[in-house]
MARRO-762067 format. One record per residue (C-alpha): residue number from 1; x, y, z. Coordinates in Angstrom, 1 decimal. Each point is the difference from the previous one (the first is absolute). Layout:
i | u | v | w
NUM | X | Y | Z
...
REM end
This chain:
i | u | v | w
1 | 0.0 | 0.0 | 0.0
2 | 1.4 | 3.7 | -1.2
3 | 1.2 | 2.1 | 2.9
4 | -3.2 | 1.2 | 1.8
5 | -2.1 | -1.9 | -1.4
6 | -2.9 | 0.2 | 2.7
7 | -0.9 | 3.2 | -2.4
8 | -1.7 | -1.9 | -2.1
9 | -2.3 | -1.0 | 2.5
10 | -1.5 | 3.4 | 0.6
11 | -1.4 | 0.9 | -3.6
12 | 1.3 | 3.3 | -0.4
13 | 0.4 | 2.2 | -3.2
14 | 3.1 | -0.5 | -2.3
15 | 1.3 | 3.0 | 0.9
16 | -0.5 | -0.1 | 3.5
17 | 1.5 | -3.1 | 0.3
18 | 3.0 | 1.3 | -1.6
19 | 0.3 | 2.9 | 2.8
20 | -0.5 | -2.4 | 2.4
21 | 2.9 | -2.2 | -0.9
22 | 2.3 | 2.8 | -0.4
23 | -1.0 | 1.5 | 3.1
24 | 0.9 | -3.4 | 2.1
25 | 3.4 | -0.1 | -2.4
26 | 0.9 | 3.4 | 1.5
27 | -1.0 | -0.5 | 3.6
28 | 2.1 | -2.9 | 0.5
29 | 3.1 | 1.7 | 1.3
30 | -2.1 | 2.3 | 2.6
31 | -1.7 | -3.7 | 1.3
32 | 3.1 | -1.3 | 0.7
33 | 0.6 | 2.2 | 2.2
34 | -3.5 | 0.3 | 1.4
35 | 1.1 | -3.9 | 0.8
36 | 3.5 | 1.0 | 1.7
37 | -1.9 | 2.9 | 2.5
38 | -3.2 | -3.1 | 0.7
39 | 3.2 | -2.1 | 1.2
40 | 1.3 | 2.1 | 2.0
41 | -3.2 | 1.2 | 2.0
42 | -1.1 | -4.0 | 0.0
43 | 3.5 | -0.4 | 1.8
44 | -0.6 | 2.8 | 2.8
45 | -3.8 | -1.3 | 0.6
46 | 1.0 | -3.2 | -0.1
47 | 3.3 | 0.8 | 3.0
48 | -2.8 | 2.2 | 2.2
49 | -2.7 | -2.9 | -0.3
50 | 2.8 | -2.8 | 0.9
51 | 1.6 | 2.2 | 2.8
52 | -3.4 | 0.0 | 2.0
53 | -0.2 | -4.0 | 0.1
54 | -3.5 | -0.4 | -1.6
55 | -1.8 | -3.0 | 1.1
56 | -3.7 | -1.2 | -0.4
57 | -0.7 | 0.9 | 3.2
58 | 0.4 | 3.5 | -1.7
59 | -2.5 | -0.1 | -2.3
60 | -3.1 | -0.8 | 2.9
61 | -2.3 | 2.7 | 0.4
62 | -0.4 | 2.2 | 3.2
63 | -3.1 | 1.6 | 1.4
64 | -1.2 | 2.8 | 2.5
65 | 2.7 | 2.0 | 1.6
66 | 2.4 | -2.1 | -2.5
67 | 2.6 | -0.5 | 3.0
68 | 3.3 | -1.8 | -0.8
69 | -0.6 | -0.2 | -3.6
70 | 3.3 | -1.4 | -0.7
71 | -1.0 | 0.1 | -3.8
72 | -0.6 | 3.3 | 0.0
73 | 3.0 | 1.1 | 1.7
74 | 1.7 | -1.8 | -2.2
75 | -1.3 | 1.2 | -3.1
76 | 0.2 | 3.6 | 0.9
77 | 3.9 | -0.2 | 0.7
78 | 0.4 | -2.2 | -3.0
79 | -2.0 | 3.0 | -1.5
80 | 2.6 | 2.9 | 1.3
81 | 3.1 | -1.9 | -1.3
82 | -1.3 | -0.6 | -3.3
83 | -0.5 | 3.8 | -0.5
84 | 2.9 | 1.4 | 1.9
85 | -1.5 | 0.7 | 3.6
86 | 0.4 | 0.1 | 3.7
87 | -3.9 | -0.9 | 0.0
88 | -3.1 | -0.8 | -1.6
89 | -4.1 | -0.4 | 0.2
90 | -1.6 | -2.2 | -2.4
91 | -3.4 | -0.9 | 0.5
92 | -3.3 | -0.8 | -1.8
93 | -2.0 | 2.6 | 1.8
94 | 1.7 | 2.2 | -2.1
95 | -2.5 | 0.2 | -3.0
96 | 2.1 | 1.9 | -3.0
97 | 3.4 | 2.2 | -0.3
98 | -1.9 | 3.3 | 0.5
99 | -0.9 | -1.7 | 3.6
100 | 3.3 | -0.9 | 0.5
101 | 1.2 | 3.8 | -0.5
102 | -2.9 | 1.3 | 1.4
103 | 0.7 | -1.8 | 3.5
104 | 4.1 | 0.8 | -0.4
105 | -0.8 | 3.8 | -0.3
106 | -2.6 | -0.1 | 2.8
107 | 2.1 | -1.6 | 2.0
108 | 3.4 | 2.2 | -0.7
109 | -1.8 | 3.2 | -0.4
110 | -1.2 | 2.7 | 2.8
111 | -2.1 | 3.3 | 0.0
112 | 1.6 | 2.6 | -1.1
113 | 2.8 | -2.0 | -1.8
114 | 0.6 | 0.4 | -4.3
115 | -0.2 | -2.9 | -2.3
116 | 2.3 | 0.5 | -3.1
117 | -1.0 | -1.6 | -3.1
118 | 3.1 | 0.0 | -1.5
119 | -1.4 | -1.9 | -3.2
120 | -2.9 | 2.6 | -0.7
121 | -3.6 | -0.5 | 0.2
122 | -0.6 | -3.9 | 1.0
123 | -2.7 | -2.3 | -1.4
124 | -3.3 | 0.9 | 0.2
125 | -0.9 | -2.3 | 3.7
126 | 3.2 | 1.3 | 1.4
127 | -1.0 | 3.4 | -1.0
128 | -3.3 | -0.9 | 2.3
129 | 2.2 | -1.0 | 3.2
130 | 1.9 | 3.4 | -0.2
131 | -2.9 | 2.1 | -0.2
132 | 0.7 | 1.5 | -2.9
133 | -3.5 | -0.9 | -2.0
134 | -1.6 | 1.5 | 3.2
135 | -2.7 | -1.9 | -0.5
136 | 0.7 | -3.1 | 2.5
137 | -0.2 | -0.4 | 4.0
138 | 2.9 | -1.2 | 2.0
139 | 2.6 | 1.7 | -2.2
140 | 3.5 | 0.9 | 1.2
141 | -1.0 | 3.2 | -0.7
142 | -3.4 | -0.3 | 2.6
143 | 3.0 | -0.8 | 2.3
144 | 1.8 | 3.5 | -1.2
145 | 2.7 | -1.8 | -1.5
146 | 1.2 | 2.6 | -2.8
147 | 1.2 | -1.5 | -3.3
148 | 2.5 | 1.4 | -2.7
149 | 0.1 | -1.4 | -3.8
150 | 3.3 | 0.6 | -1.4
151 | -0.2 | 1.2 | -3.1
152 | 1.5 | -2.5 | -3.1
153 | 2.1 | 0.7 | -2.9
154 | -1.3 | -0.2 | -3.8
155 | 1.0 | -4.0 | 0.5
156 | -1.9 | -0.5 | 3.0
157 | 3.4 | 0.1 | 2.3
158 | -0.7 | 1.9 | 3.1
159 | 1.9 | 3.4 | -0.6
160 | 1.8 | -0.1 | 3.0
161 | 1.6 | 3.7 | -0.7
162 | -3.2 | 1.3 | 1.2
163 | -0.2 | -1.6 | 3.3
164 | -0.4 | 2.7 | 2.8
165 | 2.5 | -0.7 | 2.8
166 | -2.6 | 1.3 | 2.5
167 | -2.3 | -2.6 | -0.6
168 | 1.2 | -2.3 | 2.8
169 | -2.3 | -3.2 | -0.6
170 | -0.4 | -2.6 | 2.1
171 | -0.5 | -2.4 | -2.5
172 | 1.2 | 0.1 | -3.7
173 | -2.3 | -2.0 | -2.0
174 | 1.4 | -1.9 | -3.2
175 | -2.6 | -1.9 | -2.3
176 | 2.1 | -2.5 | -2.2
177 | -2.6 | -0.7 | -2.7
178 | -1.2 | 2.4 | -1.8
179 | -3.6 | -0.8 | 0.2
180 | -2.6 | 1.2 | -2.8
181 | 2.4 | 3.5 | -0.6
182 | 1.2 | -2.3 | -3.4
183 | 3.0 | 3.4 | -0.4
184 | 1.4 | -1.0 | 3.3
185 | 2.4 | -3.2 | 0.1
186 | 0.3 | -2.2 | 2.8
187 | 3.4 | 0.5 | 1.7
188 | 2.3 | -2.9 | 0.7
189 | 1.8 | -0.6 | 2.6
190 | 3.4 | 1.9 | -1.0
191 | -2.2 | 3.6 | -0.6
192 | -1.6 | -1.1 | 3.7
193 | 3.5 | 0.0 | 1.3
194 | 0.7 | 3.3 | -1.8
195 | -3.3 | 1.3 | 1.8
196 | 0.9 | -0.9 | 3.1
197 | 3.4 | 1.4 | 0.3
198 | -1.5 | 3.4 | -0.8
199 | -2.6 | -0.3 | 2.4
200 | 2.5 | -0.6 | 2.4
201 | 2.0 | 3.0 | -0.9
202 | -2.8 | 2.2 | 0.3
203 | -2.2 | -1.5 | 2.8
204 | 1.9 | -2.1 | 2.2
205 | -2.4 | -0.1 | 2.7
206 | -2.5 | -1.4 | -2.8
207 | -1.1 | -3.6 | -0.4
208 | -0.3 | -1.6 | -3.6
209 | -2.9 | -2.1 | -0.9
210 | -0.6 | -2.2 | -3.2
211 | -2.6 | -0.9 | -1.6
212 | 1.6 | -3.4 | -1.4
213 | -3.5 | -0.8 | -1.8
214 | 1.0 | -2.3 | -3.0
215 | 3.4 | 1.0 | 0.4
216 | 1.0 | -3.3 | 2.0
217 | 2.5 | -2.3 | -1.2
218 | 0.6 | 2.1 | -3.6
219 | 3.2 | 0.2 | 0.8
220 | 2.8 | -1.2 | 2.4
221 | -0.3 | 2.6 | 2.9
222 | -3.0 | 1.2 | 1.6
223 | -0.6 | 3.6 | 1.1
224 | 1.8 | -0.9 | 3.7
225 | 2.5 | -1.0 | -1.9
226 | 0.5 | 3.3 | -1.3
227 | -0.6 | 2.5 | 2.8
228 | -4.0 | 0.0 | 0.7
229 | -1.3 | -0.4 | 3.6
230 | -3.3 | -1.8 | -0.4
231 | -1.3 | -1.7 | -3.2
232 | -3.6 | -1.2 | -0.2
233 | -2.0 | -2.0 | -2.6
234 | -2.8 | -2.8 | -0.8
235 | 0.1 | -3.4 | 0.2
236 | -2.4 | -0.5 | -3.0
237 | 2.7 | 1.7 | -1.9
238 | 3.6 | -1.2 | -0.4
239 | 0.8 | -1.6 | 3.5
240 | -2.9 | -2.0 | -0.2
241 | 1.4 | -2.2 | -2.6
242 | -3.6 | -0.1 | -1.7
243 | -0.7 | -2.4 | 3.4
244 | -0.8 | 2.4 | 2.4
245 | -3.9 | 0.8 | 0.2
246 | 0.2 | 3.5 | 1.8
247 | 2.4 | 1.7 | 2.4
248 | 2.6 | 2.7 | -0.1
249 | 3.4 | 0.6 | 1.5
250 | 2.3 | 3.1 | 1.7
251 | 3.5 | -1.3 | 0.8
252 | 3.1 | 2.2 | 1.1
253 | 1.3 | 1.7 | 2.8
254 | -0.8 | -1.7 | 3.1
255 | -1.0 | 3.4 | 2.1
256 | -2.3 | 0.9 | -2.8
257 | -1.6 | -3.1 | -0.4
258 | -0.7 | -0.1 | 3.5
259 | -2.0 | 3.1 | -0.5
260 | -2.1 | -1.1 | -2.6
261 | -0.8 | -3.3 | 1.9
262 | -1.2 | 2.3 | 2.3
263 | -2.6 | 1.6 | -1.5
264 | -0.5 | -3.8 | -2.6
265 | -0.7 | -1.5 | 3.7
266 | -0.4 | 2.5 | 2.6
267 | 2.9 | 2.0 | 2.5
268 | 1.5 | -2.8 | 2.4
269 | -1.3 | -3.0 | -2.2
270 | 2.5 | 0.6 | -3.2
271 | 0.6 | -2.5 | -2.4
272 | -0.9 | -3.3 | 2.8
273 | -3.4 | 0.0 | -0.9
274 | -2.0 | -1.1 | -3.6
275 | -1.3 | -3.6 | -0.6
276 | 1.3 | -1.1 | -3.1
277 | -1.7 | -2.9 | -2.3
278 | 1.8 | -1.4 | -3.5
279 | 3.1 | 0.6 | 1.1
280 | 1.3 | -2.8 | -2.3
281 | -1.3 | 2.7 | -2.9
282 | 1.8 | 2.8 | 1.1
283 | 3.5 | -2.2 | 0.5
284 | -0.5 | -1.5 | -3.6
285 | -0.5 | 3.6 | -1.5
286 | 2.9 | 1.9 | 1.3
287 | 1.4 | -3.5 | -1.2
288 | -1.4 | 0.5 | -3.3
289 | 0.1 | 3.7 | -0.3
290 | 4.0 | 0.6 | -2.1
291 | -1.8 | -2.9 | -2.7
292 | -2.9 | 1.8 | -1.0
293 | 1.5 | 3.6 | 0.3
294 | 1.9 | -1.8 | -2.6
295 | -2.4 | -0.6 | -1.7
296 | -2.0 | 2.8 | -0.2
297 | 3.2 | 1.9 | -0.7
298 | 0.3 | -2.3 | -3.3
299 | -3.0 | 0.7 | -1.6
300 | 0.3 | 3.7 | 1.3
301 | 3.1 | 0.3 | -2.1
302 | -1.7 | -1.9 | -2.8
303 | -3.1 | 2.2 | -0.1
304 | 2.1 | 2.9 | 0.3
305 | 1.6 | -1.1 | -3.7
306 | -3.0 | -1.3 | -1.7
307 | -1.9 | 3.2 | 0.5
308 | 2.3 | 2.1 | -0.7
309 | 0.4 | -1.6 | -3.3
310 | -3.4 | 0.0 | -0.5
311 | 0.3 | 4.1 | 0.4
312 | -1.6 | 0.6 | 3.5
313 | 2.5 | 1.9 | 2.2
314 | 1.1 | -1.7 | 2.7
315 | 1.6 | -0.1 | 3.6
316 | 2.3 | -0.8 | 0.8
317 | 1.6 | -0.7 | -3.1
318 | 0.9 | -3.8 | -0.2
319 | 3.8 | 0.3 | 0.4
320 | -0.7 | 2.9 | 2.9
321 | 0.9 | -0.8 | 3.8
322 | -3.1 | -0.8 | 2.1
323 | -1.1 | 0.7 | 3.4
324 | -3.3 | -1.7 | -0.3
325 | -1.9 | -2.7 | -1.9
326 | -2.7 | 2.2 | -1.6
327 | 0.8 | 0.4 | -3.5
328 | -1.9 | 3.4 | -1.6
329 | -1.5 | 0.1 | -3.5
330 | -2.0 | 3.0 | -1.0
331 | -2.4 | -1.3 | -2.2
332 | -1.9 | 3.2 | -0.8
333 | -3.6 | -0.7 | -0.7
334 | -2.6 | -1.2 | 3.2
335 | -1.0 | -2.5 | -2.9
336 | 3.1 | -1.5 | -0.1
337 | 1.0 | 0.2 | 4.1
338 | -3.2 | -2.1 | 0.2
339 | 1.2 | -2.7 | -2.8
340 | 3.4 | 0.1 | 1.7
341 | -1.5 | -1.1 | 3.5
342 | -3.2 | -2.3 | -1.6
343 | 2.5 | -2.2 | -1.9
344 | 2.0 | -0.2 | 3.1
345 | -3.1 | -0.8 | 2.1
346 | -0.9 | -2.6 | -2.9
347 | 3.3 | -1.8 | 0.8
348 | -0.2 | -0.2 | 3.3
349 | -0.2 | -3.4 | 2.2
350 | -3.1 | 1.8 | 1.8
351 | -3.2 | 1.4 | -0.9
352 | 1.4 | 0.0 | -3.4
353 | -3.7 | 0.4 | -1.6
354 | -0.4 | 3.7 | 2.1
355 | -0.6 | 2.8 | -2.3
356 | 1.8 | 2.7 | 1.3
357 | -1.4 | 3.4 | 0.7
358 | 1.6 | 3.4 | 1.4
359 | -0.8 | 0.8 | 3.5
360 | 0.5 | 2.1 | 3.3
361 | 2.3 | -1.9 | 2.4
362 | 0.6 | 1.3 | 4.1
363 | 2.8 | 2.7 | -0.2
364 | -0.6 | 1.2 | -3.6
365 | -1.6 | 2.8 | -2.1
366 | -0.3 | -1.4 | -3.1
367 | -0.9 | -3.1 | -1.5
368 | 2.1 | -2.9 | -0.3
369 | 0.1 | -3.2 | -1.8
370 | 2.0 | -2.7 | 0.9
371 | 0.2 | -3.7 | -0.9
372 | 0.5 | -2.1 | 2.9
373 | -0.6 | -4.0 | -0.6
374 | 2.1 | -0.7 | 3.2
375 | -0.2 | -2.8 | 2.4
376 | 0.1 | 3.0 | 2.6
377 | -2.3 | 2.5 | -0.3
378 | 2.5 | 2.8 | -0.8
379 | 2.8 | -1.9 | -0.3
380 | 2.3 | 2.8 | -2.4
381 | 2.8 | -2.8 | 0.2
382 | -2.2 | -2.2 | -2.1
383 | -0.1 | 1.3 | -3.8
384 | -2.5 | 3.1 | 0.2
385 | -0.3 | 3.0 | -2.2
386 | -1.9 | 3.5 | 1.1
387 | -0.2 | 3.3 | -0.9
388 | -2.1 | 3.4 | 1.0
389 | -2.5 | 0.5 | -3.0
390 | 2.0 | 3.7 | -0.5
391 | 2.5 | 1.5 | -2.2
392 | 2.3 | -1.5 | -1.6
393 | -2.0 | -3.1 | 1.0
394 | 3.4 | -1.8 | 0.7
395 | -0.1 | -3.7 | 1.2
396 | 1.7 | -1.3 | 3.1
397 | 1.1 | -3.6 | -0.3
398 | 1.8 | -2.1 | 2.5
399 | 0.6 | -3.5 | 2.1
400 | -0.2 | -3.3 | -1.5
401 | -0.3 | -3.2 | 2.0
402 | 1.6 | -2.3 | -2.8
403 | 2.1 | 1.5 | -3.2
404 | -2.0 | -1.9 | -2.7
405 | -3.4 | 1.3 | 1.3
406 | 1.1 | 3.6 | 0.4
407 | 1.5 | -0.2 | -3.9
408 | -3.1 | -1.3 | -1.2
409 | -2.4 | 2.3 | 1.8
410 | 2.5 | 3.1 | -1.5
411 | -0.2 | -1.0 | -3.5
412 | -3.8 | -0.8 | 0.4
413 | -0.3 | 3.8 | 0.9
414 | 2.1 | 0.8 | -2.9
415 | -1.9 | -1.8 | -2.7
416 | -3.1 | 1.9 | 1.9
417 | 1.5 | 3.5 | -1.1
418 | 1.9 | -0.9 | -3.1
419 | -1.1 | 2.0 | -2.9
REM end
C-alpha cells in the first residue's frame, strides 16, 4: 500500500487529497519532534508517579471528611513534581480551569490589592471573575480587588514598555492560551520565563500566576520551571489524559498553596479534607496526559499545513513554536465556521448524528458553536472544534484522544469547506 494510504479511505476530492498528502509530507520533521518533547514529559510523569509508590490500595475511594486519603496525598505531590512545585491541589470538585483560577485568585487576593493582567483582556468567563463585565455577583471586584490590563503590542505580546512602576500588584496574572482573541499567540514556556524575569525586575514583591490551560505538557518545561509562582488548569483538558471525568489543579509554592486550600476547604482545614472517588482515573490520566498532548499537537501541526494550503490563514503557522494545543483557522464566513464544527461533530465517537446550532453558553456574550462528541461532557482534550459566531468567524480546534481519529475528523472538516 502507497505511503498513506488510509486517504483513500475518506473519499475526498482529487485535489484535496493531494494537499492532504503534501501537508503530512511536510509535517513530518516538526512530529518528530512533537515525539522527542511527549518522551520527555512521559519520562518526568512517569519518575513523579513511581517516586510516590502507587499501590491498589491507592486507587479506593474515600468518603466524608476524606481523612488519610493516602491516594490523594499521593496524587497531589506526584502532581507538584510533575509541574515544578513545592505543592499542589487537585481535585474533582473543581469543575473547569476558570474554577481553578477563580478559587487561586480568591484565595491570594485581598481588598484593596491590584490584579495585573499582564496578557491583556482574559477570556470572556475570566473577564466575569474580575468584575470587569460588571454584570456578575461575587466578583473580585465586589470584594474591591482593583484590576489593571496591560496593554499588548500589534502581535499580541504584552508591551511591557508601558508598564507603570507604581502599580504595585499583588498578583501578576499571565493567561498562556490565547483563548478566542485568534491575533494573540499562546506563549511558550521560554517567553513565560522572559515574562517572569521582568515582572520580577519591576515588582518584586509581586506573585506570578499561570494560566497553564492547554499549555500542559507542549513542551519540556512547565511555567515553574521557568519562574511562575502558581500555575492552575483542568483536568478535562491536557492533565487528564482524555481519562479524567472532571476536576482541576493549582500546584506550586507551598505557602501559596496553602492559602488557596484555605479558602478550597476552609481556614484551619487546608488541603486534609475532600473525599475523593476514581482515583484510578485521575492516576491513569496524568499517566496518559504527555501521549495525547502528542497527539493533539500532531494533528495541530497538520491542520495548521493543510489549511493554510487550502488558503485560510492560520495560527500558528505549522512550522511556528506553540504554547498551546489550539490550532486557529479563520475561516471567514458563519456558513463555513458552522460546516467546519458540523463535519467535526459528524466524526465524532459521540452524539455524532447532533446537528449543531449556535448558542449562549455561561460566561459569554455571543453565540458560540462548538462540536463536542466527547466521552466527557466538555472534555477540550478529546478532538473538539468551537468558535464565537463573530468576525472573522475563525475556528478553534484542539485535543485528540487517538492520532488516526483526530486526522480523520480534520480532513472530514476540510472536504466540508473545500470549494
Amino acid at each position: 500500500m502507497p505511503e498513506y494510504g488510509w486517504i483513500h479511505e475518506l473519499e475526498l476530492p482529487g485535489k484535496l487529497k493531494g494537499l492532504v498528502r503534501q501537508s503530512l509530507q511536510k509535517v513530518k520533521e516538526a512530529w518528530d519532534e512533537i515525539d522527542s518533547v511527549a518522551f520527555h514529559n512521559q519520562r518526568r510523569v512517569l519518575e513523579a508517579l513511581q517516586e510516590q509508590m502507587i499501590g491498589e490500595q491507592d486507587f479506593l475511594d474515600s468518603s466524608g471528611y476524606g481523612y488519610g486519603d493516602s491516594g490523594r496525598e499521593k496524587l497531589e505531590r506526584a502532581c507538584a513534581r510533575i509541574f515544578g512545585g513545592e505543592a499542589a491541589l487537585l481535585r474533582p470538585q473543581i469543575v473547569s480551569g476558570t474554577h481553578a483560577l477563580a478559587l487561586t485568585l480568591s484565595g491570594l487576593l485581598r481588598p484593596g490589592e491590584l490584579l495585573l493582567c499582564l496578557t491583556g483582556p482574559p477570556y470572556d468567563t475570566m473577564q466575569a471573575v474580575i468584575g470587569s463585565r460588571g454584570q456578575e455577583t461575587g466578583t473580585l471586584a465586589e470584594w474591591g480587588i482593583r484590576h489593571h490590563y496591560a496593554a499588548l503590542r500589534a502581535d499580541g505580546f504584552p508591551e511591557l514598555a508601558s508598564l507603570e512602576p507604581g502599580l504595585q500588584p499583588r498578583v501578576v496574572y499571565i493567561q498562556r492560551s490565547a483563548g478566542y482573541e485568534h491575533r494573540r499567540s499562546s506563549l511558550n514556556c521560554a517567553q513565560i520565563g522572559e515574562l517572569a524575569k521582568e515582572v520580577r525586575r519591576r515588582y518584586p514583591e509581586a506573585w506570578i500566576v499561570v494560566d497553564n490551560c492547554y499549555g500542559e505538557f507542549t513542551g519540556r518545561e512547565e511555567p515553574l520551571h521557568a519562574g511562575a509562582d502558581l500555575v492552575a488548569g483542568s483536568l478535562i483538558k491536557n492533565p487528564g489524559g482524555g481519562l479524567a471525568r472532571s476536576g482541576g489543579y493549582v500546584a506550586g509554592r507551598r505557602d501559596l498553596i496553602r492559602r488557596v486550600a484555605a479558602r478550597l476547604s476552609a481556614p484551619g482545614l487546608y488541603e486534609k479534607l475532600g473525599s475523593f472517588t476514581e482515583k484510578r482515573s485521575f492516576f491513569q490520566g496524568l499517566f496518559m496526559a504527555p501521549a495525547l498532548v502528542g497527539n493533539a499537537l500532531k494533528n495541530a501541526v497538520f491542520a495548521a499545513a493543510l489549511f493554510e494550503a487550502m488558503g485560510y490563514e492560520v495560527k500558528p503557522r505549522w512550522d511556528e513554536p506553540r504554547g498551546d494545543i489550539v490550532q486557529v483557522i479563520v475561516l471567514g464566513s458563519a456558513e463555513k465556521l458552522l460546516r467546519f464544527c458540523q463535519a467535526i461533530q459528524g466524526a465524532s465517537p459521540v452524539e455524532s448524528y447532533l446537528q449543531l446550532e449556535p448558542g449562549l453558553l455561561p460566561g459569554y456574550d455571543v453565540p458560540v458553536v462548538m462540536a463536542a462528541g466527547t466521552f466527557h461532557q466538555g472534555a477540550t482534550s478529546e478532538l473538539t472544534a468551537d468558535g464565537p459566531l463573530r468576525e472573522p468567524y475563525a475556528v478553534f480546534l484542539q485535543g485528540g484522544l487517538t492520532l488516526p481519529h483526530a486526522l480523520w475528523a480534520t480532513c472530514a472538516a476540510a472536504k466540508a469547506i473545500f470549494d
